[in-house]
Rosetta silent file (secondary structure, phi, psi, omega in degrees, C-alpha in Angstrom):
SEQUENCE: XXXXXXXXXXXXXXXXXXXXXXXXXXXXXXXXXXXXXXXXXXXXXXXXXXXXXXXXXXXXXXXXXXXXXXXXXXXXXXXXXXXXXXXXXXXXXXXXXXXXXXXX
SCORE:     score description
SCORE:     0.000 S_00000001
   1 L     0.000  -38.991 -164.752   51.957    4.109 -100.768 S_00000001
   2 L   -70.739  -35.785  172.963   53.119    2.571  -97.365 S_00000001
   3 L   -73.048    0.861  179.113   52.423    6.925  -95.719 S_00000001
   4 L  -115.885   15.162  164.383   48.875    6.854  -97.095 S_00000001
   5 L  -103.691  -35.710  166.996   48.215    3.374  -95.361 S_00000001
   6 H   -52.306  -47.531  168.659   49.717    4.324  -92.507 S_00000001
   7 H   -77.512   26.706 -165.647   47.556    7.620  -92.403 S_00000001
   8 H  -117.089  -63.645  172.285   44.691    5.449  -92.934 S_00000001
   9 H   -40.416  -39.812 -153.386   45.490    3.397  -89.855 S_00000001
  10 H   -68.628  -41.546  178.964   46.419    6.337  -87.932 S_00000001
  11 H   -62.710  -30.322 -176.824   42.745    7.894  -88.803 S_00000001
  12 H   -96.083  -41.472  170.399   40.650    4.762  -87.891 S_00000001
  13 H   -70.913  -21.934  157.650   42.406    4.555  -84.253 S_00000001
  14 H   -45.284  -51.703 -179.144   41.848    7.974  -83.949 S_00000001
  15 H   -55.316  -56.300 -162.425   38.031    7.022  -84.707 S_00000001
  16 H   -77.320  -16.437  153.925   38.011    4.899  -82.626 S_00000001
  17 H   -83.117   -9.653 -179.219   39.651    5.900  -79.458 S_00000001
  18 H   -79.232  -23.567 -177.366   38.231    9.420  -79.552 S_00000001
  19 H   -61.262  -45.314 -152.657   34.678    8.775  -77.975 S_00000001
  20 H   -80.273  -14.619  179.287   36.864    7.325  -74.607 S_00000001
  21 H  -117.620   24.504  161.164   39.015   10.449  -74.923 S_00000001
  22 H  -110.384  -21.657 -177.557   36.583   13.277  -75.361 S_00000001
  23 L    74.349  174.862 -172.606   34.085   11.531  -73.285 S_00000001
  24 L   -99.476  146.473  168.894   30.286   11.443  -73.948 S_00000001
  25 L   -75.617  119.544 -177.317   28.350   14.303  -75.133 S_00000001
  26 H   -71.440  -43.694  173.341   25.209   14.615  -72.620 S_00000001
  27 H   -30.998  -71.836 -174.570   23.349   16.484  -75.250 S_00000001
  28 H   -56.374  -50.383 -165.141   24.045   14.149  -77.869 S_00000001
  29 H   -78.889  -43.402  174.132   23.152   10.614  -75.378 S_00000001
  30 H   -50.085  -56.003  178.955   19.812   12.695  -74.467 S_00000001
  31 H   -76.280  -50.002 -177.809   18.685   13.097  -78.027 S_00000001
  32 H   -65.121  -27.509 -167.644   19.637    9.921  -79.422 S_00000001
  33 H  -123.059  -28.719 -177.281   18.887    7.523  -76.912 S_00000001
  34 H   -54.361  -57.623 -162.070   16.602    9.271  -73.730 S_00000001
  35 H   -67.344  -10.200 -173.483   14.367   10.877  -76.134 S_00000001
  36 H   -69.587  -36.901  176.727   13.438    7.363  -78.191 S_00000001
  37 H   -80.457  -76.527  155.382   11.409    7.044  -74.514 S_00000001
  38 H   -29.536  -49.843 -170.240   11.275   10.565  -73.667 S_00000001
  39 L   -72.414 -130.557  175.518   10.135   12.531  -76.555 S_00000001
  40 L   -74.372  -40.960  172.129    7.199   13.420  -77.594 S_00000001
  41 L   -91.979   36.745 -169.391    5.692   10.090  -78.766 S_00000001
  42 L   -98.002  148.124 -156.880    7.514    8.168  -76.230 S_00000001
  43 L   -96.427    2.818 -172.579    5.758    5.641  -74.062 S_00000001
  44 L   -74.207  -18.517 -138.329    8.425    6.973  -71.184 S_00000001
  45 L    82.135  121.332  168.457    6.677   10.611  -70.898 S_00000001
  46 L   -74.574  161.588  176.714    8.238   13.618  -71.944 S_00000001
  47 L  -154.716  142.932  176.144   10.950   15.118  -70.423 S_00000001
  48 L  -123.025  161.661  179.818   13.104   17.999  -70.490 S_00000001
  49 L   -95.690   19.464 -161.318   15.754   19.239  -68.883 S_00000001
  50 L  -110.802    5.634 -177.207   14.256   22.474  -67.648 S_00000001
  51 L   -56.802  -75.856  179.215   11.281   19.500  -66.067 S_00000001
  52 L   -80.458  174.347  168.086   13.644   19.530  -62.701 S_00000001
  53 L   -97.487  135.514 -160.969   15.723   21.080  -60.956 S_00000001
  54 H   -49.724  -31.430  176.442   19.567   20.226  -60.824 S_00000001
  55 H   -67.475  -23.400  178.462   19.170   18.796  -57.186 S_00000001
  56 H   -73.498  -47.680 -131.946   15.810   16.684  -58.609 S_00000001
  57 H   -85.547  -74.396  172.145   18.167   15.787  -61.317 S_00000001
  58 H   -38.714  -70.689 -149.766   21.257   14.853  -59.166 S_00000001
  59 H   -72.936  -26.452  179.401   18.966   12.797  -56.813 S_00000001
  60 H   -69.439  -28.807 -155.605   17.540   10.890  -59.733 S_00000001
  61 H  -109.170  -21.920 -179.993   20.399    9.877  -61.255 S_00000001
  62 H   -73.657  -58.399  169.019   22.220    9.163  -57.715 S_00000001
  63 L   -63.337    4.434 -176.312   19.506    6.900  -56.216 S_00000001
  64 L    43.668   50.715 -179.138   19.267    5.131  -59.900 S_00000001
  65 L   -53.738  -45.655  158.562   15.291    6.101  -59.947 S_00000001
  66 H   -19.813  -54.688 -170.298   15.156    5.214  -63.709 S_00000001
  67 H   -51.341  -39.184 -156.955   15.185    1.269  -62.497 S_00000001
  68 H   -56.004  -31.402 -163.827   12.060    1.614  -60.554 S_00000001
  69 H   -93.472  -89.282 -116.136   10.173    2.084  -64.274 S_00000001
  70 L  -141.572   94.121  169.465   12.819    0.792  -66.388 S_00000001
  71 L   -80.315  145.005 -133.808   16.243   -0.867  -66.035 S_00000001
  72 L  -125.981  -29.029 -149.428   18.531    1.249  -68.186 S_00000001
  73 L   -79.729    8.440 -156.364   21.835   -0.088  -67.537 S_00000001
  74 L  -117.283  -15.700 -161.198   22.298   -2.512  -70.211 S_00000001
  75 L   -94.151  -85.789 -158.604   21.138    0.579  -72.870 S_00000001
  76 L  -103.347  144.080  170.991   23.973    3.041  -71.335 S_00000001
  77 L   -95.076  177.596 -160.421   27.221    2.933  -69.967 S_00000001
  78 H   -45.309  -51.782  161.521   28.150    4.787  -66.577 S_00000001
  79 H   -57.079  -21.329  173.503   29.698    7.656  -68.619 S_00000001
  80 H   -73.536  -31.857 -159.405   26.998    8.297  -70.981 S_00000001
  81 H   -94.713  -27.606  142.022   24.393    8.645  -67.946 S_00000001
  82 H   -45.718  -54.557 -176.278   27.379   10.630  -66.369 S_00000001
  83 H   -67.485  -43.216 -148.197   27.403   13.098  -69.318 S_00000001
  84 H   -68.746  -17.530 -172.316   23.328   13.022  -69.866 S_00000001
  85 H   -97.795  -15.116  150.031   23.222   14.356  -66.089 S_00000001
  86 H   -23.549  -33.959 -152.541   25.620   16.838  -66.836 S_00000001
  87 H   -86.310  -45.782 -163.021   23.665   17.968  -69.979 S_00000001
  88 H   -83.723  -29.104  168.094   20.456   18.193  -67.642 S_00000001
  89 L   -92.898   33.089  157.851   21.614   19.906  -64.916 S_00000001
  90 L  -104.926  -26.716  179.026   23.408   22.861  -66.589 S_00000001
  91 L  -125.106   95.234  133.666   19.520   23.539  -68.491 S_00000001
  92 L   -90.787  149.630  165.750   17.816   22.485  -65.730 S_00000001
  93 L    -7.386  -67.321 -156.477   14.591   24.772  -64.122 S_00000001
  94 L  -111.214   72.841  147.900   16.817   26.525  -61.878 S_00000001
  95 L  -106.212  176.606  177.762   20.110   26.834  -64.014 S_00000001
  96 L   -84.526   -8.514  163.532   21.385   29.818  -65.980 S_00000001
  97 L  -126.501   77.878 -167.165   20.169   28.011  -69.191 S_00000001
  98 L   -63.767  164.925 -168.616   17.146   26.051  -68.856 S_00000001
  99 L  -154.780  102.916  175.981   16.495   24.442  -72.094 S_00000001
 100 L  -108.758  -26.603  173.754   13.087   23.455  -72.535 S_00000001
 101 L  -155.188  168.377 -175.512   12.357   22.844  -75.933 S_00000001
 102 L   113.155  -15.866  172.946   14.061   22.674  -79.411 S_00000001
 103 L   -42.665  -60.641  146.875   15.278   19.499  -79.019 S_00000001
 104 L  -129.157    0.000    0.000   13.643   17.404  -81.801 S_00000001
């Protein structure tokens, strides 16, 4: 009894330490939480990641452009908005896999 409580703990710190050691899925922060603004019916505009280009992309997320509209920072931490520009500039315009639609 005492190894299947133990593998119970071991399994819930696992849960729970694995987002900080895998990091955030850009993909993943982009559908669930960008796109609530962002998608189709979204009062943000749509957006994709094939909209820009990875340097529009870069510059957006570097100069925190989001604020001017929106302040964001309270919604995502540093690493999620780290992954989400990851996600958009590998299917960005000019990347080898723009990704324009299929999302939801």
């Amino acid at each position: 009894m005492r190894t299947g409580k133990g593998l119970i703990v071991a399994a819930a710190l696992a849960l729970v330490l694995a987002p900080g050691l895998y990091g955030a899925d850009g993909k993943a922060v982009f559908t669930g939480k960008c796109l609530e603004c962002h998608g189709a019916s979204g009062a943000g505009g749509k957006v994709m990641p094939a909209k820009y280009a990875v340097r529009q992309w870069q510059r957006f997320f570097g100069e925190n452009r989001h604020a001017r509209k929106l302040d964001i920072s309270s919604r995502f931490t540093q690493e999620e908005l780290d992954a989400v520009l990851e996600y958009l500039s590998n299917h960005a315009a000019d990347s080898e896999k723009p990704e324009a639609a299929g999302l939801r």
